[in-house]
VEXDO-406424 format. One line per field, with one value per residue (C-alpha): x, y, z. Coordinates in steps of 0.25 Angstrom, whole numbers, plus 5000, padded with zeros to 4 digits. Layout:
BEGIN
u	[X  ...]
v	[Y  ...]
w	[Z  ...]
***
This chain:
BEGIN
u	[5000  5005  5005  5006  4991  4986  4992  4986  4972  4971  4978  4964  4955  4960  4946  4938  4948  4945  4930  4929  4937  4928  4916  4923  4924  4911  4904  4907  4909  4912  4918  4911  4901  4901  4894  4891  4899  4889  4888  4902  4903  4892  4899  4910  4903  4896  4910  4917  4903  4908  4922  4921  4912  4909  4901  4896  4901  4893  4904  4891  4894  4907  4910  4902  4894  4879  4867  4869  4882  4885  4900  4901  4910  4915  4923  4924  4930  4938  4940  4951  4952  4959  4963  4974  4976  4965  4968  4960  4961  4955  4948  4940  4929  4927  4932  4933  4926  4928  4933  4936  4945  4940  4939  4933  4921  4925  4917  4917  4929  4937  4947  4956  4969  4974  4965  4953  4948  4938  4936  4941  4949  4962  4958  4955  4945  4955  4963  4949  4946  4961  4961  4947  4954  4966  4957  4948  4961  4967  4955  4955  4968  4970  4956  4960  4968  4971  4966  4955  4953  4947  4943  4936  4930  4927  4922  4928  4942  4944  4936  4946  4940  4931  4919  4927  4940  4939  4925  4931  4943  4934  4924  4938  4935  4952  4954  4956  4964  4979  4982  4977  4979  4972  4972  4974  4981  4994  5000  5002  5016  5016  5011  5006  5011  5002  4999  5001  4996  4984  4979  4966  4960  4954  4958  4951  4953  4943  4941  4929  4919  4916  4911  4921  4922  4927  4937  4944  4932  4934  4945  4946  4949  4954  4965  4969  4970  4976  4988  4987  4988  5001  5007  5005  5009  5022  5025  5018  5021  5036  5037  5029  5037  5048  5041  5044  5040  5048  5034  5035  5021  5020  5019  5031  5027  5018  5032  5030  5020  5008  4997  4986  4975  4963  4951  4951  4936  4936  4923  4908  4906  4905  4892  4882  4881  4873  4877  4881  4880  4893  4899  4896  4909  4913  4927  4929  4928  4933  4944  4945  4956  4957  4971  4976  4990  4995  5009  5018  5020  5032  5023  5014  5001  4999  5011  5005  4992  5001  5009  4996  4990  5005  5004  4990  4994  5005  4995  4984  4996  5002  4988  4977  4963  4969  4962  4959  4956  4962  4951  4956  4948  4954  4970  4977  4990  5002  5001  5012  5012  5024  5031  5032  5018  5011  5004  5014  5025  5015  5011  5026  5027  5015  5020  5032  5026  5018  5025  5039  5043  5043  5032  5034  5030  5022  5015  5001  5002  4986  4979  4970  4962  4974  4973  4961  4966  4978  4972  4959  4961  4976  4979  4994  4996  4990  4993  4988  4990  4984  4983  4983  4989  4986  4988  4976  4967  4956  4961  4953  4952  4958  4961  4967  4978  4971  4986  4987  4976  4978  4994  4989  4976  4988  4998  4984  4980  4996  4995  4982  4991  5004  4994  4982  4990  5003  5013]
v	[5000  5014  5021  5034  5031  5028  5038  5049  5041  5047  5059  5061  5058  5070  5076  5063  5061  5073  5072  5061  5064  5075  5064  5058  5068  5076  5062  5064  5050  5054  5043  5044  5040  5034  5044  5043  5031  5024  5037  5039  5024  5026  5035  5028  5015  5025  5030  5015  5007  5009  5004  4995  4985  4993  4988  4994  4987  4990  4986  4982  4980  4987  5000  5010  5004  5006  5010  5027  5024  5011  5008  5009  5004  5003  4992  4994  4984  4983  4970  4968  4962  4949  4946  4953  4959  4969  4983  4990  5004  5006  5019  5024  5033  5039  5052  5057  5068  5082  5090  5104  5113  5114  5124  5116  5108  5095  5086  5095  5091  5105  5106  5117  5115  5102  5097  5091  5096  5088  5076  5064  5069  5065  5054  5047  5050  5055  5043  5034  5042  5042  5027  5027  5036  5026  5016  5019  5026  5012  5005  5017  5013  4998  4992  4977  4978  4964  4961  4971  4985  4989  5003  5003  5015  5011  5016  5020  5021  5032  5024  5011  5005  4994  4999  4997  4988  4982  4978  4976  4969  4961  4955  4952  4963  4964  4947  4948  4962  4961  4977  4988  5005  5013  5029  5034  5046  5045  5054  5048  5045  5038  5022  5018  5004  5004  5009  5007  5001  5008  5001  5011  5007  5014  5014  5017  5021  5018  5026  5027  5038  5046  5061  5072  5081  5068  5061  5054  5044  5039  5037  5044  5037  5049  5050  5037  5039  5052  5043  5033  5044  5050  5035  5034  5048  5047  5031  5026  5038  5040  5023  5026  5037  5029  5018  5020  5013  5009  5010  5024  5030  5043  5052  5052  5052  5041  5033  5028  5024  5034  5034  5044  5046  5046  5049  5049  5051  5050  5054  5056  5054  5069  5076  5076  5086  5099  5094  5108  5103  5100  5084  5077  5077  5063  5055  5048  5034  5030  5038  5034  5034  5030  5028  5027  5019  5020  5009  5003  4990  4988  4988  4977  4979  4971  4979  4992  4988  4982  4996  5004  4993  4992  5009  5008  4994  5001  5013  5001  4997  5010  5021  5017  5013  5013  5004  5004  4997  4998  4992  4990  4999  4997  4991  4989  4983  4992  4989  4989  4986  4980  4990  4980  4975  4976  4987  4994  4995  4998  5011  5016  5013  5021  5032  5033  5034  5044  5053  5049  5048  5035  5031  5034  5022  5026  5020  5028  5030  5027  5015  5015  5003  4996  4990  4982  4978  4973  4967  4962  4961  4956  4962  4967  4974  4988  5003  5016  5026  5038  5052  5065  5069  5059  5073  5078  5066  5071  5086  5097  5102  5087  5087  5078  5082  5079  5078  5068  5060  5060  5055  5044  5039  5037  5030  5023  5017  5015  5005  4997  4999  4992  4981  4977  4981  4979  4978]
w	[5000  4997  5011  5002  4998  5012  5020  5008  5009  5024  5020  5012  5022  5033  5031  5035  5047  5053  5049  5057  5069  5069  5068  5079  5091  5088  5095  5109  5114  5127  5138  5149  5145  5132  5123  5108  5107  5097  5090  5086  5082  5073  5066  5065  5061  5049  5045  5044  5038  5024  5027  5039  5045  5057  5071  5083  5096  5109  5123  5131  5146  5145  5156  5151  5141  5145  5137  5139  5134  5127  5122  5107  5098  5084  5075  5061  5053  5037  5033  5023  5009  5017  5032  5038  5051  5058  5059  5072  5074  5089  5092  5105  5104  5116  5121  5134  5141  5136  5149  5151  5141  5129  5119  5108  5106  5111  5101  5090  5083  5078  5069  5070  5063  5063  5076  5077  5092  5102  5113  5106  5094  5100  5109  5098  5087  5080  5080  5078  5064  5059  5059  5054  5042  5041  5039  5029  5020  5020  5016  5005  5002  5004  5003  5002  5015  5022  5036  5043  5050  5062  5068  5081  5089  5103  5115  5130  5129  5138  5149  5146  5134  5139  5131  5119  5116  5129  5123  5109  5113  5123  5110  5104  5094  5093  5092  5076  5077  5074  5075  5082  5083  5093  5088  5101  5101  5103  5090  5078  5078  5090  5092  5106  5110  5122  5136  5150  5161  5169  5184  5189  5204  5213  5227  5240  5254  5264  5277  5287  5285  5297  5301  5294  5308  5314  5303  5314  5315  5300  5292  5279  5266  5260  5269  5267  5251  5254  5261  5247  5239  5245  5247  5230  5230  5237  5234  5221  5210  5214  5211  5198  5193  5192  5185  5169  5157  5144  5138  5130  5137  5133  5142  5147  5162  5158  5157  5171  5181  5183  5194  5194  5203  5195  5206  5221  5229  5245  5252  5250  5237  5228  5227  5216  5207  5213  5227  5234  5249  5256  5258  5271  5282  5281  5281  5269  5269  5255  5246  5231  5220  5207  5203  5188  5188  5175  5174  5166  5157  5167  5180  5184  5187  5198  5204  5199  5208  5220  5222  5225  5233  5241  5244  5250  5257  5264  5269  5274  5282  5288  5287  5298  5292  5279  5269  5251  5241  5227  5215  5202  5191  5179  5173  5161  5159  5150  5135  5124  5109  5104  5093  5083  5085  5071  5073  5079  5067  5056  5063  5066  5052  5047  5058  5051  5036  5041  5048  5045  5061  5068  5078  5093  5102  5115  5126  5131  5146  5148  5139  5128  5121  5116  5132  5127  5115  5122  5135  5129  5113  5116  5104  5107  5093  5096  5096  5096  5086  5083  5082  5092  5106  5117  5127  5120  5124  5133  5133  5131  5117  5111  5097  5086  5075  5061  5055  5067  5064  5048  5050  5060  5049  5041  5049  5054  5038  5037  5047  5041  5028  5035  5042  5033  5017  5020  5006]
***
């Protein structure tokens, strides 16, 4: 195949590209809840009907998946002229609240220059219609490809994926799939190998609840976090700075071990909205944390989980009437690709014929989908590409370079050229 012809075939389709980001973020599917899932799946599924055989799957029973807001998504499918190996590009759909900040309308997808503005566009519709271009240019191009591609659009990734590739992968949608590319918005010359390890729990300290003019009668469970959090304070983020990864996660500072403290509650529970009379004078009787610990493919994770438990331990034995419990709410073990896995050489080589440089290798320091497709598809031979800033994700006023997405279509339909019409 001449890649001359294929890269010109997206060239010509920057117009419909953008179009269709535009398409893309003016439907709010916002997570939490859920919103206009089915909506934007429907147009998608209009869109690829001519090209692909499209169907709509429904992750009943998966979190969040109820019938306000039911967990929508889409496959579409391209047989080839005779077998060969699947292509699947993976795309969630849903974007995350808009917050505070902006100074354009969030979902009404601006162009000024070369930026295409609004919730999503970076994180990652822009990413889900460049492959959606790369595809159908290749098909343009190379009609009687070998082997069969794949574009999903699926649903709660910001909320961990459940009601969509854990779904997916769970059905066994990924069993006949032999490469897959995740636009997620890492830049375009850059190839994400995988991620690291994240262990969330909640931990609690439990006091007695007594009369706040007379404290000394109860035993506060928030003084007793407050004595956990200087023990992590001063014991556990010294240790986990000096913990480093030859992973190349970018950041830099996400080279190491990283804990934040996601939540903490202690008390009466808060007000309902309009409540103006004043909270009652009691000592708290159970304090709350939520604690993101982020580690390494170095680390063990049943070591990761042992370190906390030790520090709380060692207060049960030295602080009087000090008791918690530690519950696990959510893990996932440190990922990473293989550089010369399949799909990893045929897009540093489509990197380099499109932008003459060489592709940078990174690790993400939070996961993505490619967790599912790893743990419950046990498909290892998985990336992400794609364009736009990861900094921009979630900010205020977010925004996607349409020169970005256009060179990252290309190095996209170079890789379906390099996998499925190889010379």
């Amino acid at each position: 195949m001449d890649d001359r012809r294929l890269i010109a075939e997206v060239e010509a389709r920057r117009a419909d590209l953008v179009a269709l980001t535009q398409d893309l973020v003016r439907i709010p599917t916002l997570n939490p809840p859920g919103r206009n899932y089915r909506a934007l799946c429907d147009m998608l599924a209009a869109r690829l009907a001519p090209r692909f055989e499209v169907e709509l799957v429904r992750a009943h029973g998966a979190p969040g998946d109820c019938e306000a807001y039911p967990r929508w998504n889409l496959i579409a499918r391209r047989k080839g002229a005779r077998d060969g190996d699947c292509v699947h590009f993976n795309s969630h759909h849903d974007v995350v609240e808009v917050g505070h900040g902006w100074t354009r309308d969030p979902f009404g997808a601006e162009v000024e220059g070369d930026r295409l503005y609004g919730r999503g566009a970076c994180d990652m519709k822009g990413g889900l219609a460049a492959s959606v271009i790369a595809a159908e240019a290749f098909l343009a191009v190379c009609p009687d490809f070998a082997g069969s591609i794949e574009i999903s659009a699926t649903a709660d990734e910001e909320s961990g994926g459940f009601g969509g590739v854990a779904y997916l992968a769970g059905q066994g949608r990924f069993a006949h799939v032999q490469h897959v590319l995740i636009p997620e918005p890492l830049h375009k010359d850059r190839i994400c190998l995988g991620h690291r390890g994240v262990w969330w729990a909640e931990v609690e300290t439990q006091g007695r609840i007594a009369h706040g003019s007379m404290p000394f009668l109860g035993d506060s469970a928030i003084r007793h976090m407050g004595a956990l959090l200087a023990e992590i304070e001063e014991r556990l983020y010294p240790l986990l700075a000096r913990r480093t990864t030859a992973m190349p996660v970018t950041p830099e500072g996400a080279r190491q071990s990283t804990l934040n403290i996601n939540s903490i509650h202690g008390g009466e529970p808060e007000p309902e909205p309009g409540y103006t009379g004043l909270p009652a004078p009691c000592v708290a009787d159970r304090c709350r944390i939520v604690i993101d610990r982020r580690f390494l493919i170095e680390e063990d994770l049943d070591e990761v989980k042992a370190e906390l438990r030790a520090l709380a331990q060692r207060l049960a034995e030295a602080r009087p009437g000090f008791a918690f419990e530690i519950r696990d709410l959510f893990e996932v073990r440190p990922t990473l690709t293989d550089r010369e896995a399949p799909v990893v050489r045929s897009t540093a080589a489509a990197i380099e014929r499109v932008l003459a440089r060489q592709a940078e290798y990174v690790v993400s320091p939070g996961t993505y989908d490619q967790k599912h497709i790893d743990r419950i598809g046990k498909l290892k031979n998985c990336i992400a590409y794609g364009p736009g800033l990861l900094h921009l994700a979630h900010q205020p006023d977010e925004w996607v370079g349409i020169a970005d997405m256009l060179d990252s279509a290309k190095v996209m339909a170079l890789v379906l050229a390099d996998l499925l019409a190889p010379r």
